[in-house]
KEBALUM-711676 format. One record per residue (C-alpha): x, y, z; residue in one letter. Coordinates in steps of 0.25 Angstrom, whole numbers, plus 2048, in hexadecimal, padded with zeros to 3 digits. Example, Ala and Ser with C-alpha at 12.3 -4.5 7.8 and 13.67 -1.06 7.14 Angstrom:
KEBALUM-711676
8317EE81Fa/8377FC81Ds/
***
This chain:
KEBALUM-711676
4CC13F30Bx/4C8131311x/4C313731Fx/4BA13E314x/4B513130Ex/4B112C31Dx/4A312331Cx/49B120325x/49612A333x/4A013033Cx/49C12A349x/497136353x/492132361x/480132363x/47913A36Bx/475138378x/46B13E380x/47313E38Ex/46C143399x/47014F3A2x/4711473ADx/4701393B3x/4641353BAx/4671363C9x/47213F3C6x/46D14F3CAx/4771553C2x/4821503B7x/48F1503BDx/49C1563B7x/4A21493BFx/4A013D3BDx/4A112F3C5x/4A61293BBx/4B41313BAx/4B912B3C6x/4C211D3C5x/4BB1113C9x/4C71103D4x/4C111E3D9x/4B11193D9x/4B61093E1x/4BD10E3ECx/4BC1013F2x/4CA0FA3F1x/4C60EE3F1x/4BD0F13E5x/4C80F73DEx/4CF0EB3DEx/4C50E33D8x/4C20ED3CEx/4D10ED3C8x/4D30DE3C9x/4C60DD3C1x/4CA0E93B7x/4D80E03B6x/4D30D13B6x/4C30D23B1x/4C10C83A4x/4B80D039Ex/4BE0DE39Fx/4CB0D6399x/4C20D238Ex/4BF0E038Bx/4CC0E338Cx/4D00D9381x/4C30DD378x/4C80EB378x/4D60E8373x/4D00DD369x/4C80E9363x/4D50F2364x/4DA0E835Ax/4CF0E9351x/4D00F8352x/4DE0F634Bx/4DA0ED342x/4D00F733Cx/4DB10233Cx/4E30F9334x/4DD0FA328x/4E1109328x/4ED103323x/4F00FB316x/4F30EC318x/5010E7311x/5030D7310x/50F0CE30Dx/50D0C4302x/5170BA2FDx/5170AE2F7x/51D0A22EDx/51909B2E2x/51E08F2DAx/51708B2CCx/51807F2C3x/50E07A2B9x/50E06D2B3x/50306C2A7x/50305F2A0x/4F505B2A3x/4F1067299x/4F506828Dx/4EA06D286x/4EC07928Ex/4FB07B286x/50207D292x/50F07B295x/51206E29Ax/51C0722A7x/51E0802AAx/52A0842B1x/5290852C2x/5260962C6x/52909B2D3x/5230A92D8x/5270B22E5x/51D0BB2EAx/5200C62F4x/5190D32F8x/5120DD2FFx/5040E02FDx/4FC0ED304x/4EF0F0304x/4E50FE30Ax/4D8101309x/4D610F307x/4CB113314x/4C511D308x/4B511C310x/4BB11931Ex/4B610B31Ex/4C4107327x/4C311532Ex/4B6111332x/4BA103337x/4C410933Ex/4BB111345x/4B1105348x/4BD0FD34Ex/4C4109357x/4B510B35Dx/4B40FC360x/4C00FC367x/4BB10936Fx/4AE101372x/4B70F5378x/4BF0FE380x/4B0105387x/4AC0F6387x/4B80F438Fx/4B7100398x/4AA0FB39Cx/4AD0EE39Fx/4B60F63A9x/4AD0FE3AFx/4A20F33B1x/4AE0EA3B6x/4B10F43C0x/4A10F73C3x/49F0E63C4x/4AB0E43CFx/4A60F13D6x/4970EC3D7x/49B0DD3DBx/4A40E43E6x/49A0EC3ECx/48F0E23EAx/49A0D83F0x/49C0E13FDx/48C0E33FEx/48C0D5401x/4960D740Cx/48C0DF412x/4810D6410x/4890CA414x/48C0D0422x/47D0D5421x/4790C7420x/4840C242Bx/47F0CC436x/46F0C6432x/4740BA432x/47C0BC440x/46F0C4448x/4650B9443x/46F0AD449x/46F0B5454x/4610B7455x/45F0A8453x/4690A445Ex/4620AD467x/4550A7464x/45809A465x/45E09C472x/4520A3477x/449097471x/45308D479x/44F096485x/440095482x/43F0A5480x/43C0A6471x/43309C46Ax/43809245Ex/43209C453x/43C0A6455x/44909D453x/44409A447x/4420A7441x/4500AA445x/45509E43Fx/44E0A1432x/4530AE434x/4610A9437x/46109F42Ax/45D0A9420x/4660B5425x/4720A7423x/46C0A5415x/46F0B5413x/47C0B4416x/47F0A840Ex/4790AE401x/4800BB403x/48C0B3405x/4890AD3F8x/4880BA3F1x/4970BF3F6x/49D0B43EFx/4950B53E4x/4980C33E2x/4A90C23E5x/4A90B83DBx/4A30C33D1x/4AD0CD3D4x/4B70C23D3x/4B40C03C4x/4B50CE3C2x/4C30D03C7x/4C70C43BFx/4C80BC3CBx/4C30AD3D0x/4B70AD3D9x/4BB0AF3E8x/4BC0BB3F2x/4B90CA3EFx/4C30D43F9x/4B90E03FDx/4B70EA405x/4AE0E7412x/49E0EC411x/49E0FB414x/4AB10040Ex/4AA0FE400x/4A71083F6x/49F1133F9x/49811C3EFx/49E1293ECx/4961333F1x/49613A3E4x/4951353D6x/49213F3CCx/48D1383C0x/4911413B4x/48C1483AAx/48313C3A1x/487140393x/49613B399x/49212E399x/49312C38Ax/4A212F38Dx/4A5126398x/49B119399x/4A410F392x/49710738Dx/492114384x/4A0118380x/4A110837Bx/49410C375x/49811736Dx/4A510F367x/49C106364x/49211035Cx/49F117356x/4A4108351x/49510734Bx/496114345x/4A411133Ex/49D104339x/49410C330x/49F11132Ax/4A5105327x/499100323x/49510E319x/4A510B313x/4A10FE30Dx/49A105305x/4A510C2FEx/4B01062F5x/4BE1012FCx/4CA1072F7x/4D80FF2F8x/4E60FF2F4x/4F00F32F4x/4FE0F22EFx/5070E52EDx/5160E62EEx/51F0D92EDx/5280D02E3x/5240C62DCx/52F0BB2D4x/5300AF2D1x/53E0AF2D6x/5400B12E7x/54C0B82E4x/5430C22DDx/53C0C62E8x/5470CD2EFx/54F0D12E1x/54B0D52D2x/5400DA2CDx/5330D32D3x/52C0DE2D9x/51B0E02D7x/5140EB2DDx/5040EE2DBx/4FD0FA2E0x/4ED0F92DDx/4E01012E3x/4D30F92E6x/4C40FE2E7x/4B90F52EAx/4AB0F92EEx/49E0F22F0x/4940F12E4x/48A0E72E9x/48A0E02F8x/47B0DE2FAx/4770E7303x/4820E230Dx/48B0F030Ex/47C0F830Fx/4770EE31Bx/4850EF321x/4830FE321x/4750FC328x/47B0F3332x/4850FD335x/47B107338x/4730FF341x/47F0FC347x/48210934Bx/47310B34Fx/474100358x/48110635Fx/47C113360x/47110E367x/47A107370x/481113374x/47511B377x/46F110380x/47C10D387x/47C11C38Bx/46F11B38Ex/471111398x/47D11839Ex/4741243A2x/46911B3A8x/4751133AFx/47B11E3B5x/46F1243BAx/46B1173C0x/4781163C9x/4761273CCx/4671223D1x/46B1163D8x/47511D3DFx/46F1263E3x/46211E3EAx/4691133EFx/46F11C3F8x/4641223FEx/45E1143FEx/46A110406x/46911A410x/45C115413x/45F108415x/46910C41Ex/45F112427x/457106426x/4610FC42Ax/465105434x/45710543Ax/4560F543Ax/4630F643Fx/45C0FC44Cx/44F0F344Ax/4560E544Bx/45F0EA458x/4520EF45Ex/44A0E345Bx/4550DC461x/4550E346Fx/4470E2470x/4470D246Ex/4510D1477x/4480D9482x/43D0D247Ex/4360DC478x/4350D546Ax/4340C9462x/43D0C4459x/4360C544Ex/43A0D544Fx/4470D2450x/4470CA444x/43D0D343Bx/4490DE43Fx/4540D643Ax/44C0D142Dx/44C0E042Bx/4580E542Dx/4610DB426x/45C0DD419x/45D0EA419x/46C0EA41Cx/46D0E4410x/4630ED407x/46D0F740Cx/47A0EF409x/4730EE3FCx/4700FD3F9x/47F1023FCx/4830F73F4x/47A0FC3E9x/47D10C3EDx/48C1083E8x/48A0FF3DCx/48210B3D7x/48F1143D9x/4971083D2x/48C1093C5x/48A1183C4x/49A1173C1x/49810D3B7x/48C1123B0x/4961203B1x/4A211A3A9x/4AA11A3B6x/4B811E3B5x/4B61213A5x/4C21293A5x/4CC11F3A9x/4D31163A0x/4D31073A1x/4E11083AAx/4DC1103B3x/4D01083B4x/4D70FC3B4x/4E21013BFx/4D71093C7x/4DC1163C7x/
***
């Protein structure tokens, strides 16, 4: 009979135009990336490590963590009014009256001192007749649900954020030792001009574009060197720790891509991206608050009750005949409010407009996310593949130019022009598989990597 009584719409989840597939993606896979662990995804051990420490000992993901539980509370609040509240009262009371000062009054001059004992139980329930507590208790389960999805993504960005610094830290390995062999063949280009110079040979002009040369290959060095304690001391704050130095992998051995990472089917991604499942506890939370807000409407129904002694004698309280009771039944309703239960209405609605909108864009940016990381994927590596065949033909052009200054075939300036070329485009190719395996690390974000674990196994990595 009370189900019957419900006000206010039952919450049923909005449409959304999902596409068949992603973009970059041929066909929708039955498999998904995202159903691996993130222990599976980072085979790197020393990543792994990080990753836990950081799951374990992050700020932030422990403030979650206590957000969630603080709205688990709240979610028992709200069931508690199921129930009826029954209070304790007690009390004394000692009277005495003295009324001289009034005789026109015709009191009595002195009355005799009075004591009174109170004790009792009293209990108190409203009767959910329109589901206005039913509703409430909907609205604070659903922000609990939203927490917990806040929560899981926290995680899964946590886990992205210390995967990226990693892999963006170990780049600048790469680049460091790019910079220390720039750095080595210019010195040695240097020292050798300068010795031919002392000899008369070579001319005072090309010393000094070696040294220039040699100066700005140390500058580059010294920036880079700048950037990896910038970027341990990131990672650092992620695992909860003091700035200082990051255990890795050496360049060339860290994680590489999976050769297949089927994307899934899109639609799925309502089911498993932690942001739109927030999203949607969200809009169910909105949803309920129209029915609370419809149920104001309506009249309240209570019942109270009142058991306890009352005497003017303590010994009463426990013996003879001091007992009271009361049973009563309220009803109170609105009548007038000025428009404040209609506006509350409205606002409710907007409310619910607003989180639906929400919801719809985050899964609007999950597909345009996801198909990003598929597309970046997917050119980077045929980008790096011609890097590599770039830098290995400089590699060639700088050891050639090389022989033939040394037989006096060339001027330096080829072998300079060859080096300038060929060191930045070690790094452009550092740079693209760097980039290739970040875009592995957020295709498995923007999937919901590792949706069908539970926080321990997240947490434990396995």
């Amino acid at each position: 009979m009370l189900s019957g009584c419900l006000v206010g719409p039952n919450y049923k989840r909005p449409t959304i135009s999902a596409p068949a597939a992603f973009r970059g993606q041929a066909t929708a896979e039955p498999n998904s990336f995202a159903d691996q662990g993130w222990w599976d995804v980072y085979s790197d051990p020393f990543l792994n490590v990080l990753i836990k420490e950081a799951l374990k000992n992050n700020y932030d993901l422990k403030t979650a963590i206590a957000r969630a539980k603080e709205a688990e509370a709240y979610r028992a609040v709200a069931r508690s009014a199921y129930l009826p509240t029954v209070d304790e009262s007690s009390g004394v009371q000692r009277d005495h009256g003295v009324y001289k000062e009034f005789p026109e009054l015709s009191l009595p001059t002195n009355t005799p001192t009075s004591n009174l004992f109170l004790g009792g139980l009293s209990a108190a329930w409203e009767v959910d007749l329109w589901g206005r507590i039913r509703r409430s208790n909907e609205a604070a389960n659903a922000a609990y649900l939203a927490t917990e999805e806040g929560r899981r993504g926290l995680m899964l960005a946590l886990i992205t954020e210390v995967a990226q610094s990693y892999l963006e830290l170990v780049e600048l390995d790469r680049r460091l030792a790019v910079a220390r062999d720039s750095r080595d063949a210019f010195e040695s280009t240097h020292t050798l001009f300068s010795k031919r110079y002392g000899a008369g040979i070579v001319s005072r002009l090309q010393v000094t574009r070696a040294e220039a040369a040699l100066a700005a290959a140390e500058g580059t060095l010294t920036d880079v060197e700048r950037q990896v304690a910038e970027k341990e001391n990131q990672i650092c704050v992620l695992v909860g720790r003091n700035p200082g130095s990051v255990q890795r992998t050496v360049p060339g051995k860290e994680m590489n891509p999976p050769p297949s990472v089927p994307a899934g089917i899109p639609s799925q991604l309502l089911e498993r991206r932690p942001d739109i499942r927030e999203a949607e506890q969200n809009l169910r939370a909105a949803s309920a608050g129209i029915g609370i807000a419809n149920a104001d409407f309506f009249p309240r129904f209570g019942l109270t009750a009142l058991l306890g002694r009352v005497s003017p004698a303590l010994s009463s309280l426990s013996g003879g005949t001091a007992d009271i009771w009361a049973l009563a039944a309220s009803f109170s309703g609105p009548v007038f409010t000025g428009g404040r239960l209609t506006n509350e209405y409205r606002a409710a609605v907007d409310i619910f407009d607003q989180a639906k909108n929400q919801y719809a864009q985050s899964a609007l940016r999950a597909f345009r996310e996801v198909s990003d990381a598929l597309i970046a994927s997917q050119k980077l590596s045929a980008v790096e593949e011609q890097q590599k065949r770039e830098v290995a033909a400089l590699t060639d052009s700088v050891s050639i130019a090389s022989r033939r200054y040394l037989g006096g075939l060339a001027s330096y300036y080829e072998v300079l022009e060859a080096q300038q070329l060929l060191y930045p485009a070690e790094i452009s190719l550092s740079e693209t598989s760097r980039d290739r395996r970040l875009a592995i690390v957020d295709l498995y974000r923007a999937l919901g990597g590792g949706w069908n674990f539970d926080n321990t196994q997240w947490m434990n990595g396995h």
